[in-house]
C-alpha positions in Angstrom: 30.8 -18.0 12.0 27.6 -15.5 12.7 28.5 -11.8 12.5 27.1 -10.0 15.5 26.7 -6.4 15.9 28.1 -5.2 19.2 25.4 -2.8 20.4 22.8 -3.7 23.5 20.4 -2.1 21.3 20.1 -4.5 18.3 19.7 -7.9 18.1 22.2 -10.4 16.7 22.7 -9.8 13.1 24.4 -12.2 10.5 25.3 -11.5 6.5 25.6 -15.4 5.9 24.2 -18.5 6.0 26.7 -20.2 7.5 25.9 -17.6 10.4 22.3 -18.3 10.3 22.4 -21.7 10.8 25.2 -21.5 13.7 22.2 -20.2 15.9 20.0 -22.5 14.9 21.9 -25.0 15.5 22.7 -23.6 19.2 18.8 -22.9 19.5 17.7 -26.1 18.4 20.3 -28.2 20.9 18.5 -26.3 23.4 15.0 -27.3 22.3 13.6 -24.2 21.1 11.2 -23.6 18.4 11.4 -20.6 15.4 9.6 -18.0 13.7 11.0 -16.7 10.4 9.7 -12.8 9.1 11.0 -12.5 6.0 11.6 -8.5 5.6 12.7 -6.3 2.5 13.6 -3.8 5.6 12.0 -0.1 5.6 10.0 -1.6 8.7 6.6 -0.2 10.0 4.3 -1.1 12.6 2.7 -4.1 9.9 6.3 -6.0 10.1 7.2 -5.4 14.0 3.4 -6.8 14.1 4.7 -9.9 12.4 7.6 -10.3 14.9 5.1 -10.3 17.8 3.1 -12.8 16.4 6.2 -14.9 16.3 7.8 -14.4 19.5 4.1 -15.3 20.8 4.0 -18.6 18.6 8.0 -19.5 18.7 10.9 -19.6 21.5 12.9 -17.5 18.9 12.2 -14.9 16.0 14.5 -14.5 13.2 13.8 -11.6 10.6 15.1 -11.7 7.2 15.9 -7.9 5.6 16.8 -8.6 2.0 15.7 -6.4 -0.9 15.6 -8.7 -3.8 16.6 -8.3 -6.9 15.0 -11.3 -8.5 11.5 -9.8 -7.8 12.2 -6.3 -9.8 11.4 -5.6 -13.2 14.4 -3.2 -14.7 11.9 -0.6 -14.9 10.9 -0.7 -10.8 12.2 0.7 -8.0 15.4 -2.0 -6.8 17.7 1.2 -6.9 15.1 3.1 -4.8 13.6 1.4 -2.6 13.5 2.4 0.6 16.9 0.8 3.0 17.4 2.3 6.5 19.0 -1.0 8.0 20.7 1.0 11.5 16.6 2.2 12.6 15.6 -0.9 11.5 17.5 -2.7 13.6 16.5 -0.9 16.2 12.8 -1.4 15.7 13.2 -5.1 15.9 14.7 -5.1 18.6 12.0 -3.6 20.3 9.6 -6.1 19.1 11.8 -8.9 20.5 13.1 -10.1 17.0 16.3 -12.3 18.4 18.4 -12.0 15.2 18.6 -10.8 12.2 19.5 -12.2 8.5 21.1 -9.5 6.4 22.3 -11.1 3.0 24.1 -9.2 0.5 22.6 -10.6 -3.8 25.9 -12.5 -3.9 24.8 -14.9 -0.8 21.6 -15.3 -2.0 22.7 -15.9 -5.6 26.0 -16.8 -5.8 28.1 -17.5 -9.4 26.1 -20.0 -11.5 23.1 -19.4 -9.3 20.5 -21.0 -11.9 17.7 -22.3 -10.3 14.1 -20.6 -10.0 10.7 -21.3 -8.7 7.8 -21.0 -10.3 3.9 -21.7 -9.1 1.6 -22.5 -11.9 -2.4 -21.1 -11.3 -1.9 -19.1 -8.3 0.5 -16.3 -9.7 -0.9 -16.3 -13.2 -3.5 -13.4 -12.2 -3.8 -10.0 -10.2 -0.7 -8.9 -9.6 1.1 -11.8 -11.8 -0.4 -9.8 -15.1 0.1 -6.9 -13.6 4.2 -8.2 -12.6 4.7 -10.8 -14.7 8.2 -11.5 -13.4 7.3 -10.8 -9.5 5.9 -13.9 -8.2 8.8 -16.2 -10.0 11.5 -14.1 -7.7 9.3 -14.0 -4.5 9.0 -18.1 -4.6 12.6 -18.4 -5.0 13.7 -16.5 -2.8 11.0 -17.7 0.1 11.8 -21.2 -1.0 15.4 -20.3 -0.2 15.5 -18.5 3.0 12.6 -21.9 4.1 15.4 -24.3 3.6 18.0 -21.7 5.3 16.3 -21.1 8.0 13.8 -24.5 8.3 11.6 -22.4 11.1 8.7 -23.9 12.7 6.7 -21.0 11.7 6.7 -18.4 9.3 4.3 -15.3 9.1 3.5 -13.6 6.2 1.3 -10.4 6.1 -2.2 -10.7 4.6 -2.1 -7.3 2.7 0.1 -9.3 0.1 -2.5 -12.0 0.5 -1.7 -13.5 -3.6 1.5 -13.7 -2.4 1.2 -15.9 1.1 -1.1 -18.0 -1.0 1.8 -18.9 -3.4 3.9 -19.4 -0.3 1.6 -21.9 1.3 1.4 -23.7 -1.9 5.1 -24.2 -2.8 5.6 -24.7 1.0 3.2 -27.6 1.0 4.3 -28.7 -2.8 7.7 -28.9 -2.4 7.2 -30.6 1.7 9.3 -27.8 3.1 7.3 -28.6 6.2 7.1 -25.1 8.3 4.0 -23.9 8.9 2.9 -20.1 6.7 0.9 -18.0 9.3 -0.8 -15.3 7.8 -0.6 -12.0 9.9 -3.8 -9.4 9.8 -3.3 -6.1 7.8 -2.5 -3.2 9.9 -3.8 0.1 9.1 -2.8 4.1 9.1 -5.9 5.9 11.2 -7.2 6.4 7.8 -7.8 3.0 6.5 -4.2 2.7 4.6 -3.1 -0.3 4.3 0.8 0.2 6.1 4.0 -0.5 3.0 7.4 0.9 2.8 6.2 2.7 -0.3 3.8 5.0 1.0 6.9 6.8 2.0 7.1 7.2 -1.9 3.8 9.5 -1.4 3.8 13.2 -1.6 1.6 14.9 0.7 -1.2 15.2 -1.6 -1.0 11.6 -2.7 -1.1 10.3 1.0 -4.4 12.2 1.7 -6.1 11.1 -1.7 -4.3 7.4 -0.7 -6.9 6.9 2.0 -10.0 6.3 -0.4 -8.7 2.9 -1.4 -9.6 0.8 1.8 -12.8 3.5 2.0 -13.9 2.2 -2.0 -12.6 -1.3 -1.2 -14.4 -1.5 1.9 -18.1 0.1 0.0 -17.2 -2.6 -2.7 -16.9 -5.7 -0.5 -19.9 -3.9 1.6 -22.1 -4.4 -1.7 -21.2 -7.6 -2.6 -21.7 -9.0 1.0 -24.9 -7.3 0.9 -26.1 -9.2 -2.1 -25.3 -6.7 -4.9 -23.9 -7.8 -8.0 -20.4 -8.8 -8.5 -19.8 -6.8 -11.4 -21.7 -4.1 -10.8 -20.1 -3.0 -7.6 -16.5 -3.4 -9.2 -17.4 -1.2 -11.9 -18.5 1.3 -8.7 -15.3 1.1 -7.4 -13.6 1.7 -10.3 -15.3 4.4 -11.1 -14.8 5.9 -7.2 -11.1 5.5 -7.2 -11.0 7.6 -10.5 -13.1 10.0 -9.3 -10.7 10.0 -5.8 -7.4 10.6 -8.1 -6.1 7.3 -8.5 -4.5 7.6 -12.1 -4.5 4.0 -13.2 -6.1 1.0 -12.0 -4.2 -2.5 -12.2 -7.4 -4.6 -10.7 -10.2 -4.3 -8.6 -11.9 -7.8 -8.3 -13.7 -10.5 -6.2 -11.9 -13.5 -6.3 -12.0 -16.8 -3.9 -9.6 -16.5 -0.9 -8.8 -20.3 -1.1 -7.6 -20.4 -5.1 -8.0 -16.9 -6.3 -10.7 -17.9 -8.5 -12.6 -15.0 -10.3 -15.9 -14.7 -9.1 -19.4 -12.8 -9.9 -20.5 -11.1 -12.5 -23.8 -11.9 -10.7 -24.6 -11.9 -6.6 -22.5 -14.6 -5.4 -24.0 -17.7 -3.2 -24.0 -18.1 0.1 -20.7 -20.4 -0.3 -18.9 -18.3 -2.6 -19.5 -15.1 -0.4 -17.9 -17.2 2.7 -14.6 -17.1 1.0 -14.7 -14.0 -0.9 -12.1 -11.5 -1.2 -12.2 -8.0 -3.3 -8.7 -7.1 -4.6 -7.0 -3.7 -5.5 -3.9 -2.4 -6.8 -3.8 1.5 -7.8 -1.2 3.6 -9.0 -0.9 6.9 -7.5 2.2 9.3 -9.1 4.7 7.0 -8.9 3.9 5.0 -6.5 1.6 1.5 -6.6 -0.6 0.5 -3.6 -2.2 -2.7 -3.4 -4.5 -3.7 -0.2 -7.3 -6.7 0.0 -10.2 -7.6 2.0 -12.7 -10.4 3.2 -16.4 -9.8 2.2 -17.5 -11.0 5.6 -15.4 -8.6 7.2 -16.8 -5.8 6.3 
């Protein structure tokens, strides 16, 4: 039996999946198609985008908040990340998101929970060296809230583009059958890349936070214009340090079909078709990662 908040301004809102499925089933008898956006919650203007793009593509939206555990080193942030589930409840509704999926760890991961997932290749580099444990807890629980949900579509933003390649992989691998959308990066009027941790930035941080898309933009901008790969990573790396970024996890050119490392030299025509530069920053505290296609720029 679904849970559903009684307030005209928030959409349906379950903690179980036994609630979850009790409107999919009544949506499905009725012959409607479904989006899934799988949230950790502190919502911006980049995840209401994602519910758009499903109520466009899909009858119904669903939107998952969960913050979870399974994707946290014990030295990160679980305790502190950002949760404001009331405002952003709110916000979906006023994308159109028709309910919501608001688990508590022990639905997820119930006593003897003791399965994981685990994509060879794909998560071995950028951010999986960087978070060796991260990529592990995002396919599970993806591959989890696939099978709860068993959507038509689910959208996943591009800024964690690593990430929605793993997802299409273990989607297709594992013949989950819903189709992964990827949904465009949306951007601060100063290139930033939107993430419920810029709210971990001080004032300072957020002005000195716009030079990454400005370096990762002049980086792609040299390798689309036939500099050399490693040349114009060593640019960048030396531009961010110069902007204030205290330590750099990666800034590379890698394939956006498999990830594969590219350069040191200018890249052919075929390798720059595909060709993505990757970042991932630490500023203070707080860790900002953002990605873009060469023939974008």
């Amino acid at each position: 039996m679904s849970e559903q908040v009684e307030n005209d301004s928030i959409p349906d809102s379950t903690q179980t999946v036994a609630g979850l499925r009790a409107h999919i089933a009544m949506w499905r008898a009725r012959g409607e198609t479904i989006a899934l956006v799988p949230t950790m919650g502190a919502l911006h203007d980049g995840h209401l985008s994602l519910v758009r793009l499903g109520k466009q593509r899909a009858d119904r939206c669903v939107a998952s908040i969960f913050v979870n555990p399974k994707q946290f080193a014990a030295h990160e942030d679980l305790g502190t990340y950002p949760r404001r589930e009331d405002e952003d409840l709110k916000m979906l509704a006023d994308a159109g998101c028709d309910l919501v999926f608001l688990p508590q760890p022990a639905e997820m991961y119930p006593d003897g929970f003791a399965t994981s997932v685990r994509i060879e290749g794909l998560s071995e580099p950028l951010d999986g060296q960087s978070r060796p444990h991260f990529f592990g807890g995002v396919a599970t629980v993806v591959t989890k809230l696939l099978n709860q949900v068993r959507a038509d579509i689910a959208i996943f933003g591009e800024k964690d583009y690593q990430q929605l390649l793993i997802i299409r992989r273990l989607n297709a691998d594992l013949d989950i059958g819903t189709e992964i959308i990827g949904g465009p990066i949306v951007r601060e009027e100063d290139g930033l890349a939107m993430s419920s941790r810029n709210a971990y930035l001080s004032s300072v941080e957020r002005r000195i936070a716009g030079q990454l898309n400005k370096v990762l933009r002049q980086t792609a901008l040299k390798i689309a214009q036939g500099g050399d790969v490693l040349g114009s990573i060593e640019d960048g790396h030396a531009l961010l340090k110069h902007a204030g970024f205290s330590t750099i996890d990666y800034l590379e050119a890698r394939s956006g079909k498999d990830l594969t490392l590219l350069g040191p030299g200018k890249l052919t025509p075929e390798d720059q078709e595909h060709a993505r530069v990757f970042v991932a920053a630490m500023l203070g505290r707080t860790r900002l990662i953002d990605n873009m296609k060469v023939t974008d720029v």
